[in-house]
C-alpha positions in Angstrom: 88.3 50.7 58.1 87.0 52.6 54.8 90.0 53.6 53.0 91.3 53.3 49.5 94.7 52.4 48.3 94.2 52.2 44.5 91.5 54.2 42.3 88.9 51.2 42.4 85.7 52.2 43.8 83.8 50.7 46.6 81.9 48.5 44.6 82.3 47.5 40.8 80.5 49.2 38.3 77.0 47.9 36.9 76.6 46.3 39.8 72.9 47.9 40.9 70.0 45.8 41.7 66.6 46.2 42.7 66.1 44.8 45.9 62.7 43.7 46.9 62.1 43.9 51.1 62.9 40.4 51.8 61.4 39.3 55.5 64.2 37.4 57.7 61.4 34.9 58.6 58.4 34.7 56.7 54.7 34.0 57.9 55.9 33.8 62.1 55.2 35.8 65.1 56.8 36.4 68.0 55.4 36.8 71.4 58.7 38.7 73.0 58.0 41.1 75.1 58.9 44.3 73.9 61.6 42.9 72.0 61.4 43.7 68.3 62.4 40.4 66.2 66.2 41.3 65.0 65.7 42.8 61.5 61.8 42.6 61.8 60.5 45.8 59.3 57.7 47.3 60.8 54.9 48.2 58.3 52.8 51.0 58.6 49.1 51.8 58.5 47.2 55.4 58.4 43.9 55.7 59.0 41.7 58.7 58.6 42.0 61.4 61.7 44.7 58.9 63.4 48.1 58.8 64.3 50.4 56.3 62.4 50.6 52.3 63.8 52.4 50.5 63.4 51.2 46.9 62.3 53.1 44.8 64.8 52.5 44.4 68.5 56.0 45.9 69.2 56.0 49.3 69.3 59.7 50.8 68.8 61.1 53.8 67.2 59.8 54.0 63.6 63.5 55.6 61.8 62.3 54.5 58.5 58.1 54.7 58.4 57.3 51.8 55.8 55.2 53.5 52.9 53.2 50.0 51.7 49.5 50.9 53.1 49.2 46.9 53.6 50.1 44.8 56.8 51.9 41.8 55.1 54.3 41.9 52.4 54.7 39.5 49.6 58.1 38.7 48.5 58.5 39.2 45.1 61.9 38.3 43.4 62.2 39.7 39.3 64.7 39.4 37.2 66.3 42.1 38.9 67.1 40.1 42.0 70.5 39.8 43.2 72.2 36.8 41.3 73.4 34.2 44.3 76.6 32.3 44.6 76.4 28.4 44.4 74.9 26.7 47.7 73.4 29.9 48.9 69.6 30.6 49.3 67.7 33.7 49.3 65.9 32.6 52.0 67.0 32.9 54.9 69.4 35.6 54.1 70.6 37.9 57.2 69.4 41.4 56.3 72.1 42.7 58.6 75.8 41.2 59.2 78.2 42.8 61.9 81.9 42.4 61.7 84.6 42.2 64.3 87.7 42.7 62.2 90.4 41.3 63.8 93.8 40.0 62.9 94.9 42.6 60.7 98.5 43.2 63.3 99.1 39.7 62.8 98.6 39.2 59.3 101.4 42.0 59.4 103.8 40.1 61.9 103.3 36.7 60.2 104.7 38.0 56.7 107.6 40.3 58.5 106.0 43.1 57.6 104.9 46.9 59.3 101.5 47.0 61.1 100.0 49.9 58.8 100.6 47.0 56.0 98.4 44.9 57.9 95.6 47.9 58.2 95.8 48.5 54.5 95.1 44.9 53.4 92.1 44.7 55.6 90.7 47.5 53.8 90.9 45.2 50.6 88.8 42.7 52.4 86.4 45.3 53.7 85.6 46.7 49.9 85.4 43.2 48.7 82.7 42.3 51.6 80.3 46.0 50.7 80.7 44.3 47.2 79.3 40.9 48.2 76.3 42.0 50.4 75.7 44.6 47.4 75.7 42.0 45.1 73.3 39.3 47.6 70.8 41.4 48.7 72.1 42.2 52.6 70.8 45.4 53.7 73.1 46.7 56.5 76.8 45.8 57.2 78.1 47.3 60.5 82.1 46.8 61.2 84.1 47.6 64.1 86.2 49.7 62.8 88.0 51.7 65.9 87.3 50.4 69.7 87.3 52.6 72.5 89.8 51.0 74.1 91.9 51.0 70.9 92.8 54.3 71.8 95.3 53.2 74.1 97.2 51.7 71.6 100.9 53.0 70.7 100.4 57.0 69.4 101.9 56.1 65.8 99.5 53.4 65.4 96.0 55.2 66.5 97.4 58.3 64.5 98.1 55.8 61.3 94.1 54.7 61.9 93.2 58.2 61.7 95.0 58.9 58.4 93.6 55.8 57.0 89.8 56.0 57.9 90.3 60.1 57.0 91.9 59.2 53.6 88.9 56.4 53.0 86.1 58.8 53.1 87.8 61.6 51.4 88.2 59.1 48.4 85.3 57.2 48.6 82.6 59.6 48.6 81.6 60.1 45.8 81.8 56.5 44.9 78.8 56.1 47.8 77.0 58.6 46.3 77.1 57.0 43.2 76.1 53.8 44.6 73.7 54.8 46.7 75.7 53.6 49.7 74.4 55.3 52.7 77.0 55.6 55.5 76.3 56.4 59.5 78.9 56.1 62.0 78.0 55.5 65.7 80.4 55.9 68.6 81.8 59.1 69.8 82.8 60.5 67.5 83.6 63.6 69.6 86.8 61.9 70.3 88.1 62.1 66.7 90.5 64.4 65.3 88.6 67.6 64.5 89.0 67.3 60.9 87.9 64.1 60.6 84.7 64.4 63.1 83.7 66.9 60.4 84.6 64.6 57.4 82.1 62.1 58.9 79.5 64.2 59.5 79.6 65.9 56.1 79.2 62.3 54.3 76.7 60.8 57.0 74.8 63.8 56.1 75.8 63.3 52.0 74.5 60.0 52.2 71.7 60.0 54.6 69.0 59.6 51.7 70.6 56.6 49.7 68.3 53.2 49.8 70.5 50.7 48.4 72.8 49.5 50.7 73.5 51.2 54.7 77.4 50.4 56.1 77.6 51.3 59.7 81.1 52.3 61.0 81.7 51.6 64.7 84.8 54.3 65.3 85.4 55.0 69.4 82.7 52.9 70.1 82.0 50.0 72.6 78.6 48.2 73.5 79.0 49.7 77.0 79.7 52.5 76.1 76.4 52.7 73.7 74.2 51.4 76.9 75.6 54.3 79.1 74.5 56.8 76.5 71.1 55.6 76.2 70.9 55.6 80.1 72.0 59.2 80.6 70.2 60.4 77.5 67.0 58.2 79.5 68.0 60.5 82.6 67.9 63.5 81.5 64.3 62.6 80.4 63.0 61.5 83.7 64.7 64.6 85.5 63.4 67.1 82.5 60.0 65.7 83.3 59.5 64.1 79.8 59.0 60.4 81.6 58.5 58.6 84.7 61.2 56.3 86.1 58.0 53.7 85.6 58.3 54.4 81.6 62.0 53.1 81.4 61.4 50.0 79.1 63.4 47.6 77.0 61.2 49.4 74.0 62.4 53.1 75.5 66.4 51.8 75.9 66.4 50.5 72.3 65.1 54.1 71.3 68.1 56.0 72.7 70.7 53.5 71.3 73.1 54.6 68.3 71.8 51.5 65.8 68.6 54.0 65.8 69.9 54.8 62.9 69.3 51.6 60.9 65.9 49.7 60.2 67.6 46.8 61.3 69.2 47.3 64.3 69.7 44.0 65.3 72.5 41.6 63.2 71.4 38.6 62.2 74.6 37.2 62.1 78.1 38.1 63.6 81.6 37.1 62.3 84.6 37.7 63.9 87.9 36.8 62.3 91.3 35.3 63.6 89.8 33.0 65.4 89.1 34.8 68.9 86.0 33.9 70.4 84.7 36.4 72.1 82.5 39.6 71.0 84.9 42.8 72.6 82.6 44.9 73.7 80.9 44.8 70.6 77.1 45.7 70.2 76.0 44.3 73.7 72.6 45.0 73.7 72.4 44.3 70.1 73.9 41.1 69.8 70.7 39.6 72.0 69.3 37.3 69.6 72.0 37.0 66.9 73.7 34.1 65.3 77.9 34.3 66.0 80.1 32.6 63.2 84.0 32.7 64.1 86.3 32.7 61.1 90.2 30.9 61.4 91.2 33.4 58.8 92.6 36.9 59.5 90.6 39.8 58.6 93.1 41.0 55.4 92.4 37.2 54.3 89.0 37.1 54.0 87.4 37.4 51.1 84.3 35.6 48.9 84.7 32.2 49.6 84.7 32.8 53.4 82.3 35.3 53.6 79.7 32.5 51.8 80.5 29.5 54.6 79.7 32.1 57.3 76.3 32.6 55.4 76.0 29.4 54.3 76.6 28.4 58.6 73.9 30.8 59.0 71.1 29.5 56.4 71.5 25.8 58.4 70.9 27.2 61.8 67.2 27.1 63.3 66.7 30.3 65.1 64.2 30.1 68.3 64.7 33.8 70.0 65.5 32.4 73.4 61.3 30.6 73.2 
């Protein structure tokens, strides 16, 4: 949840850096299908008379055309580079970490103590982690912040969850304008209290042109719900005439999907807190190729030093992409 219970902002102050592109896997190539390497940026050539093309053989849905007229990058780090905490490595830093966070009802219940108390402390945990993958170069952090099927909770609660992510944007607006914080929010949102729906969209649109750091909030969403859309939205394509039925492709499904909005559409790494072990409907299609790391702590308990042995779990792994 994005909310704000004291007048700290997001992030702390003087905390900016200049973050160079920094390639998951350097110098490798993958022979997947039509599978696009999770978090793989796709550079961009022009040539004179001719379309754009994109400089890998995947061919995808270019959100975010890469502006460097050459086909490799060089990584670069200056002095600007984000400063790193002890044991972790630059290389091989996830460029985009998803987040289940769970356990906030019994963080409550274990210290005798309301559920909305239990909501509020997460959001503590949420600004310190935006802070963190500020502060280490990670480009995208997506939380699940509302479930589809959290709207069968108790009234009270899902109306408390409303006030709270509606409070969060209100206050913390202009702090992601001032960071350079760009926000998008996928689910459906059509489901949303009509103030808030139009709260969202006003800051998604705010935002949309800030570079330094992309937070994806997951509100009404589910991973099967995200595959439906993209297959009705495919549908509607074939029976317009746009496509043939022969056309539908793994490439073509990842084009209607909500994480279009990212360059990185596909987490590197997953953590889900309090322990459960399992991904709730989370980013299905997603989730394909991505590393999971399951935390013992609940979500309004974790903070710095257990958001570094996730990455530092992540940075000893060997990742093969199913070859």
């Amino acid at each position: 949840m994005i909310s704000s219970l004291s007048p700290q902002p997001l992030i702390k102050p003087n905390t900016a850096t200049t973050l160079s592109p920094i390639p998951h896997v350097q110098n490798q190539r993958f022979k997947l299908a039509s599978h696009v390497c999770p978090s793989e940026l796709l550079s961009i050539r022009k040539r004179p008379g001719s379309a754009c093309a994109a400089t890998t053989q995947h061919r995808r849905y270019l959100l975010f055309p890469a502006e460097e007229e050459e086909e490799e990058r060089e990584v670069k780090f200056t002095s600007d580079a984000p400063a790193l905490a002890e044991g972790l490595q630059r290389e091989p830093m996830p460029r985009h970490v998803a987040v289940i966070m769970d356990g906030n009802r019994r963080w409550a219940h274990l210290r005798g103590l309301p559920v909305r108390s239990g909501y509020e402390a997460g959001v503590k945990s949420l600004k310190t982690l935006v802070e963190l993958c500020c502060k280490w170069g990670i480009r995208v952090l997506t939380v699940f912040a509302f479930s589809s099927d959290n709207w069968f909770r108790p009234e009270v609660e899902v109306e408390f969850l409303m006030s709270l992510l509606e409070t969060g944007v209100k206050e913390e607006k202009e702090s992601f304008i001032r960071e350079r914080i760009r926000i998008s929010v996928i689910g459906d949102t059509s489901k949303l209290p009509k103030r808030l729906e139009e709260l969202v969209i006003n800051v998604v649109e705010t935002t949309k042109n800030n570079t330094r750091f992309q937070l994806i909030v997951a509100v009404s969403y589910s991973g099967q719900y995200d595959l439906v859309q993209a297959c009705q939205r495919i549908a509607m394509k074939v029976k317009d005439g746009l496509i043939e039925p022969n056309d539908v492709s793994e490439s073509l499904i990842e084009q209607e999907l909500e994480t279009t909005c990212t360059e990185f559409p596909y987490p590197d790494l997953l953590i889900r807190t309090s322990g459960e072990l399992r991904i709730s409907n989370f980013m299905l299609w997603q989730l394909a190729y991505t590393e999971l790391f399951f935390s013992q702590s609940l979500w309004p308990d974790f903070g710095e030093a257990e958001f570094l042995e996730a990455l530092k779990s992540f940075q000893q792994r060997c990742r093969h992409y199913g070859k």
